[in-house]
C-alpha positions in Angstrom: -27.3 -1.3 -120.4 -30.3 0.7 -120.8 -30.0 2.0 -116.9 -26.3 3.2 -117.8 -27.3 4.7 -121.1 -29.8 6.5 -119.2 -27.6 7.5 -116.0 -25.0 9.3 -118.3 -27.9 10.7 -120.7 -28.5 12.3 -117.2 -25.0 13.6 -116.1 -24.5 15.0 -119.7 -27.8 17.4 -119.4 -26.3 18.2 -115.4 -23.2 19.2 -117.0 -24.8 21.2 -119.9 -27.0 22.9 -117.5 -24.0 23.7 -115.1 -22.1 25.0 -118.3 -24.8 27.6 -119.4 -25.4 28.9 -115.7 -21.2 29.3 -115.4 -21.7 31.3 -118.7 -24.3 33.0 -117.8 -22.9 34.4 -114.3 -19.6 35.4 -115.6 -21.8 37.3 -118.9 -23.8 38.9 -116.5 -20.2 39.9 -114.4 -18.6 41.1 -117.1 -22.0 43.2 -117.8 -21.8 44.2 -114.0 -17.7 44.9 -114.5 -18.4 47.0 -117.6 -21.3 49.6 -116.4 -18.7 49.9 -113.5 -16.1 50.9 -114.8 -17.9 53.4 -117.7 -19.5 54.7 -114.9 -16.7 55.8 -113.0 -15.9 59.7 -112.4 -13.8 61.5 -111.2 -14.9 63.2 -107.5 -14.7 67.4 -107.6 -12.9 68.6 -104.7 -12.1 65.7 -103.1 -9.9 65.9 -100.7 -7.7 63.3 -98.5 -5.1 62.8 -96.0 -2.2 61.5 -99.0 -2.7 60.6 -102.3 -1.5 56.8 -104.6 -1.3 56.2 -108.1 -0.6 53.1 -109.5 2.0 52.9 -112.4 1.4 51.4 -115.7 -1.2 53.6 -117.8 -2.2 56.5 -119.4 -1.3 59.7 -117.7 -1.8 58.2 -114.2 1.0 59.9 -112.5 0.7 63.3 -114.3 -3.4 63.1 -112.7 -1.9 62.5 -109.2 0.2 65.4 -109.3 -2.2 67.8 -110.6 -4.1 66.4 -107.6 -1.0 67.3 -104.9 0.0 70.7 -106.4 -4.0 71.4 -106.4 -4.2 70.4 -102.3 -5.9 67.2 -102.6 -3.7 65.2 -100.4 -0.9 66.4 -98.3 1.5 63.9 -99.5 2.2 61.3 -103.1 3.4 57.9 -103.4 4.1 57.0 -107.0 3.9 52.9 -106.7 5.9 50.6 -108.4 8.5 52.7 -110.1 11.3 50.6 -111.6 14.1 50.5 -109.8 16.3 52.0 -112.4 14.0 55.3 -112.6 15.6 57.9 -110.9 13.3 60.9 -109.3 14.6 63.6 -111.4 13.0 61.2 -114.7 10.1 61.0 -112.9 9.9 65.0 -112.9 11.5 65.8 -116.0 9.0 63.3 -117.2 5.9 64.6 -116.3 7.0 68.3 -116.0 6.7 68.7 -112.5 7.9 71.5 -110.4 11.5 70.2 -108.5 10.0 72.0 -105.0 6.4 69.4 -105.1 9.0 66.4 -105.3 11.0 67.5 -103.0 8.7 68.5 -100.4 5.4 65.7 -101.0 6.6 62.8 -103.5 7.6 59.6 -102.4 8.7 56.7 -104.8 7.9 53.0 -104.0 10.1 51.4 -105.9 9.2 47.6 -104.6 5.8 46.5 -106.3 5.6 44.2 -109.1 1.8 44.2 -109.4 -1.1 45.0 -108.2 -0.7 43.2 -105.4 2.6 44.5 -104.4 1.2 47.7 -104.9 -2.1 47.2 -102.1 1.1 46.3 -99.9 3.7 48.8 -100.6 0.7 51.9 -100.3 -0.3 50.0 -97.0 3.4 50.0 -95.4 3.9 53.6 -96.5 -0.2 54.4 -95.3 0.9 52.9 -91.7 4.6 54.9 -91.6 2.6 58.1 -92.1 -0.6 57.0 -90.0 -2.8 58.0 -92.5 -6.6 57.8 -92.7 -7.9 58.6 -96.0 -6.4 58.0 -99.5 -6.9 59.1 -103.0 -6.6 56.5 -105.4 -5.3 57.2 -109.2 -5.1 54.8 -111.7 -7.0 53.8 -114.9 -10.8 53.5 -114.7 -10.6 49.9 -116.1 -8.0 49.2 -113.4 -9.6 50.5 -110.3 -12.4 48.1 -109.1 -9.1 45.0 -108.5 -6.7 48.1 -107.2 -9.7 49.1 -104.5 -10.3 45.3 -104.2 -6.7 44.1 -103.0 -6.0 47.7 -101.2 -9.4 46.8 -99.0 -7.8 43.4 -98.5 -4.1 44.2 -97.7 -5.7 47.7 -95.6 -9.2 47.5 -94.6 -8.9 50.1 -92.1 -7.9 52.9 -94.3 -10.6 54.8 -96.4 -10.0 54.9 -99.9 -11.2 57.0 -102.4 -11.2 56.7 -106.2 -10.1 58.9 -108.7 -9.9 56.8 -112.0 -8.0 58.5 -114.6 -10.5 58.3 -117.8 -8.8 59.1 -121.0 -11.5 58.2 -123.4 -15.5 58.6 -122.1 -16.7 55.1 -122.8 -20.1 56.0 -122.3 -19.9 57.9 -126.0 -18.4 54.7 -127.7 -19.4 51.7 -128.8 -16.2 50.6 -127.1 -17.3 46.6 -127.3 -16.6 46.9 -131.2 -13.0 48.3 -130.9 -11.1 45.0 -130.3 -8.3 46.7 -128.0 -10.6 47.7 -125.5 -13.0 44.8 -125.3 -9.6 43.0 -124.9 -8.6 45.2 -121.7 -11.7 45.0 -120.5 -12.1 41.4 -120.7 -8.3 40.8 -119.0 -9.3 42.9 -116.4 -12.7 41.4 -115.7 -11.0 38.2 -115.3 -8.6 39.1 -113.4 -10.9 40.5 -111.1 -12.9 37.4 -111.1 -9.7 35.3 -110.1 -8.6 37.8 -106.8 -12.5 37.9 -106.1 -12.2 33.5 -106.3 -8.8 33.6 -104.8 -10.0 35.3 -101.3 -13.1 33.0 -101.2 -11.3 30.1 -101.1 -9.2 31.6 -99.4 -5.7 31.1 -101.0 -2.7 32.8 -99.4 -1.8 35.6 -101.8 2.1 36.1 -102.5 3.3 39.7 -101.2 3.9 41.0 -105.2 7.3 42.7 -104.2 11.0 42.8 -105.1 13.2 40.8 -103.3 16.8 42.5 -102.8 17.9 39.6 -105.8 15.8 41.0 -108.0 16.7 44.9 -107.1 20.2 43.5 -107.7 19.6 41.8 -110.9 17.6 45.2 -112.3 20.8 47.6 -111.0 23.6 45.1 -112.4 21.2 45.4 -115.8 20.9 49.0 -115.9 25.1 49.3 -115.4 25.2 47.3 -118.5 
């Protein structure tokens, strides 16, 4: 009785001590995760072969064309549009002049997440044989966007250009509850794609099937 007492006396400090260590690595990740992302900045005079931005957040696409009318890239996707957003939105939208669209702006309209988005950029980088990319989207939403576009492209060079619209480095930004949310939900979602390829689990292709472009046209006509 004593012996058994003693063996699980001994498996409850193995699992204590396993539970502080998990703590501990994923405290000093999301330290990692934060300096990361506050420390991103925007290159000056970066150029590329074409130029992505992500949709979702704060002045992303408005960035990405400042970045094609300025000759950064010779060519924009916009990634994950809904499929009910027409072009001419897009412009009237963002204010952009009718000739950039018509000349350099593509619209993927097939992504559903990140995911879908590493693999919608890479079938449009491979139609256009591009080498080098810009990549716009949120600073707190670049490290998993660079992480699945490596995966789903690693031949392609890409560059990012994280769209910052408050300098975190100036705020106590782990007080303000919204943030430290974001943050958080983006640190673990980076954790689970970084866990996900090192086990490696098949990921799903994050795109629309024609069913669902149906469903989202037959919802728009209603």
């Amino acid at each position: 009785m004593l012996s058994r007492n003693s063996g699980l006396r001994r498996l409850a400090r193995r699992l204590i001590l396993l539970l502080f260590v998990g703590i501990a690595i994923l405290g000093g990740g999301f330290l990692w995760f934060a300096d990361s992302v506050t420390s991103l900045r925007a290159p000056d005079g970066v150029k590329a072969d074409a130029i992505v931005v992500l949709t979702g957040g704060y002045l992303r696409i408005e960035q990405a064309l400042g970045l094609l009318r300025d000759g950064a890239g010779k060519r924009l996707l916009i990634s994950g549009a809904h499929p009910t957003t027409t072009p001419n939105q897009i412009r009237k939208a963002t204010q952009a002049s009718a000739d950039l669209f018509a000349c350099c702006v593509d619209i993927g309209y097939d992504a559903i997440d990140t995911i879908g988005n590493a693999n919608e950029i890479a079938r449009w980088i491979h139609e256009h044989n591009y080498k080098s990319i810009l990549v716009v989207t949120n600073n707190y939403h670049m490290l998993r966007s660079l992480h699945e576009l490596r995966r789903a492209d690693p031949g392609t060079e890409f560059i990012p250009y994280p769209v910052i619209n408050a300098d975190l480095t100036r705020r106590a930004w782990f007080l303000e509850p919204d943030t430290l949310r974001t943050m958080l939900s983006e640190y673990g979602k980076v954790v689970l794609a970084s866990l996900r390829d090192w086990m490696g689990v098949a990921r799903w292709t994050g795109l629309r099937t024609e069913e669902d472009n149906r469903g989202s046209s037959q919802g728009a006509s209603l």
